[in-house]
N, C-alpha and C positions, 0 to 999 in steps of 0.2 A: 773524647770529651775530657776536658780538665778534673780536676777531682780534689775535696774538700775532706778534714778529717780532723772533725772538732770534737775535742775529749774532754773531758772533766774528771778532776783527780778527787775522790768523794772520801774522803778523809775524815777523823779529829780535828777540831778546830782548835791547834794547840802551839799556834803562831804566838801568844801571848807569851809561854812560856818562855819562851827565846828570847824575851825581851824582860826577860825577871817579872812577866805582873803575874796575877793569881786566875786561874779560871779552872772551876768542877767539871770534871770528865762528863757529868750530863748537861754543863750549859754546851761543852764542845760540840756532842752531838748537837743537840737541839741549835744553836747557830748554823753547823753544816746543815742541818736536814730542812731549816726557814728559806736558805740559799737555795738548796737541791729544789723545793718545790716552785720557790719562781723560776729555775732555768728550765725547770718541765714544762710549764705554762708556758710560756715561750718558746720553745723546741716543738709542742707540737703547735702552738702557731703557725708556726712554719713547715710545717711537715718533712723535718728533715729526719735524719737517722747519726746518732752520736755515737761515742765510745765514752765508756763511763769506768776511770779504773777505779774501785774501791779496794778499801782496808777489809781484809775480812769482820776486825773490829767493829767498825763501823755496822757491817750490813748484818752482825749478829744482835746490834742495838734496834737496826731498822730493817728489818729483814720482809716486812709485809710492801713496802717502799719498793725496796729493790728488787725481788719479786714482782711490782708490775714494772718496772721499767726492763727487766730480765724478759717478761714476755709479750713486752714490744717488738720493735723494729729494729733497738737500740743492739749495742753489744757489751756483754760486761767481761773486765779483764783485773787483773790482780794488780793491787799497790800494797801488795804486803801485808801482812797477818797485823801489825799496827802501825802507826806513824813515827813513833817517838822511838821507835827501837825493833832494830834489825839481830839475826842470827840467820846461818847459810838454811837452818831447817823451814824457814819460813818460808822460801820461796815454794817446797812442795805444800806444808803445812795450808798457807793461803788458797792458794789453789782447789784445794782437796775441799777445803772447807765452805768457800765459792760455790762448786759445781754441786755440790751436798747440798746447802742451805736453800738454793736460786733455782736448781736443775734445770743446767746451761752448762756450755761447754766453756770455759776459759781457757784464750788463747796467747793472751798477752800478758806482758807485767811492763811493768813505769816502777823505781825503784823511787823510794819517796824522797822529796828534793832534788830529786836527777842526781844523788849521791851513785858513785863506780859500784860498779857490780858485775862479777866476773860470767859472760857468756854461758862459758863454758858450763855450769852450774844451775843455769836457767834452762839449759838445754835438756841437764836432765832430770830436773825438776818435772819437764813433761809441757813445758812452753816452748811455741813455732815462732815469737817474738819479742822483742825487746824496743820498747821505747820509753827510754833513761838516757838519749841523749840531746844535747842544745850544743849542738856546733858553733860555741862562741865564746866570750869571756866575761864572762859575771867576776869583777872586783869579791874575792874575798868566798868565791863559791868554787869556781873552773874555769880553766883554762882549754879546750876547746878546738882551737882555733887551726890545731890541723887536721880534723876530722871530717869525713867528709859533709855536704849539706843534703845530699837526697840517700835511698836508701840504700844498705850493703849488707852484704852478710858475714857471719864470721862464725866456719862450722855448718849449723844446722839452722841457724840465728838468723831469721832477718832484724839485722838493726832502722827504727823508723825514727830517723833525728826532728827534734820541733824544727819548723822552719824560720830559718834563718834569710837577710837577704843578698845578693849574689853581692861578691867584692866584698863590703866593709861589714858582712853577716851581722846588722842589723838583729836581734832578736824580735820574734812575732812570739812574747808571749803574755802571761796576765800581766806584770810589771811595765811592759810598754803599753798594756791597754787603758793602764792608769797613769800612765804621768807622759805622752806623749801626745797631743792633739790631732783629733781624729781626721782631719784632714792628713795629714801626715803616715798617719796610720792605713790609711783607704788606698796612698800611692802605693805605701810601700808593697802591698799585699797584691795590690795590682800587679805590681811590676815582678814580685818575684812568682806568683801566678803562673805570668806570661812566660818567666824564663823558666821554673822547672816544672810544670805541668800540675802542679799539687801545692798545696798546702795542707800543713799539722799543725795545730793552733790548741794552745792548751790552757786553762783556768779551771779554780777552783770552786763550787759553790758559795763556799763560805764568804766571797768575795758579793755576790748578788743579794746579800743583805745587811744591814747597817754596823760595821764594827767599830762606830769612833770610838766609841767607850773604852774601848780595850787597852787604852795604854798605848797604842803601837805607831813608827815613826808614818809621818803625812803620804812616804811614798807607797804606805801598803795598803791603808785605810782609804787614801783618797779615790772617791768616786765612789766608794762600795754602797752599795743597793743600786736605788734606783739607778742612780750617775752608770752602774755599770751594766745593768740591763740593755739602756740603752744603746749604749756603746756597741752591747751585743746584737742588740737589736739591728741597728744599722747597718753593721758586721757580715749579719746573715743576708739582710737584702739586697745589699751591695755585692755579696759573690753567688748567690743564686742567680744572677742575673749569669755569670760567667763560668760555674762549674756542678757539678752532680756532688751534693754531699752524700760521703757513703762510710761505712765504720772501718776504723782498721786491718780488721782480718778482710775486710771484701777489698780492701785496698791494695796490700799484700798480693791478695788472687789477681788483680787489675794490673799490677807492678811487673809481674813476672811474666803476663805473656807478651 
């Protein structure tokens, strides 16, 4: 059976920054965690199973939150000790601080922005995975485009790329789910579905609740809340019809035999 593997990156909501406006480390939280609780409500609508990467930052602000989604069904995986700022010790740091706070095992990491991050390093940090990459070409982000699109290893590493779609690797991610019409979006997921057995589909919370206020350009803000619930909404009933959603790490175990 095909297979589904929809994550959510649970971050600071510190996209403002990048765009020079002003926003309080507690509105950041409190935006991600307005987001986080309508994709819950929604997620168990559907009774599917997610992968959820957080900041360790973040889940020391909301650590009663993450804990119960920790002792769901869900799977929680590391995006780094913070959002705004990387050092190699973070990769264990995060981790360590994860499985302390949650008591769960963390099995993966997503480096934030899908910014490079050397394997080798994750490997022995004490992670069995790495999904940090978008096999494609983001203007002004990465270039991509000879990597492969399903998954590989390298070392001890399974690498699980966002999916992309076959030939002209199309992006499946939050940015197409806002400014691309969802009919066009329904094909595209269909069709690469069909050709590589899975999809990796990745969004942010912060995004399923209202950010126009923020200062930020049309293409990031557009749809957020409601507009993107639905979307998701959709999303999900349109590929439960065609594939078993399952987390990560059970994907990996799926992948290999």
């Amino acid at each position: 059976m095909k297979k589904i593997v929809l994550t959510f990156d649970v971050e600071e909501f510190d996209v403002p920054l990048e765009f020079g406006q002003q926003i309080s480390f507690n509105q950041q939280i409190e935006t991600s965690t307005l987001g986080l609780q309508n994709v819950l409500s929604l997620i168990e609508k559907h009774e599917i199973k997610c992968t959820f990467f957080t900041t360790a930052k973040y889940a020391l602000e909301q650590t009663e939150l993450m804990k119960i989604i920790s002792k769901q069904q869900h799977e929680i995986a590391s995006h780094g000790y913070e959002h705004s700022a990387f050092k190699i010790s973070d990769l264990k740091k995060s981790k360590e601080t994860l499985e302390a706070l949650l008591d769960c095992n963390v099995y993966g990491y997503r480096m934030a922005r899908l910014a490079p991050v050397d394997d080798t390093e994750i490997e022995k940090a004490g992670y069995t995975y790495n999904s940090s990459m978008n096999p494609t070409w983001i203007p002004g982000r990465y270039n991509h485009l000879s990597k492969p699109r399903t998954p590989y290893k390298i070392g001890n590493i399974w690498n699980i790329p966002t999916s992309v779609t076959p030939i002209f690797r199309i992006p499946l991610f939050w940015l197409s789910f806002k400014n691309f019409p969802m009919w066009l979006l329904k094909k595209m997921m269909t069709r690469t579905l069909k050709h590589d057995g899975f999809l990796s589909l990745y969004f942010h919370p912060w995004e399923f609740t209202d950010i126009k206020t923020y200062g930020l350009p049309n293409y990031i803000y557009k749809h957020s809340g409601d507009g993107m619930l639905q979307r998701l909404d959709e999303t999900i009933t349109l590929l439960k019809k065609q594939a078993e959603f399952i987390t990560m790490n059970e994907f990996i175990t799926h992948y290999k035999k």
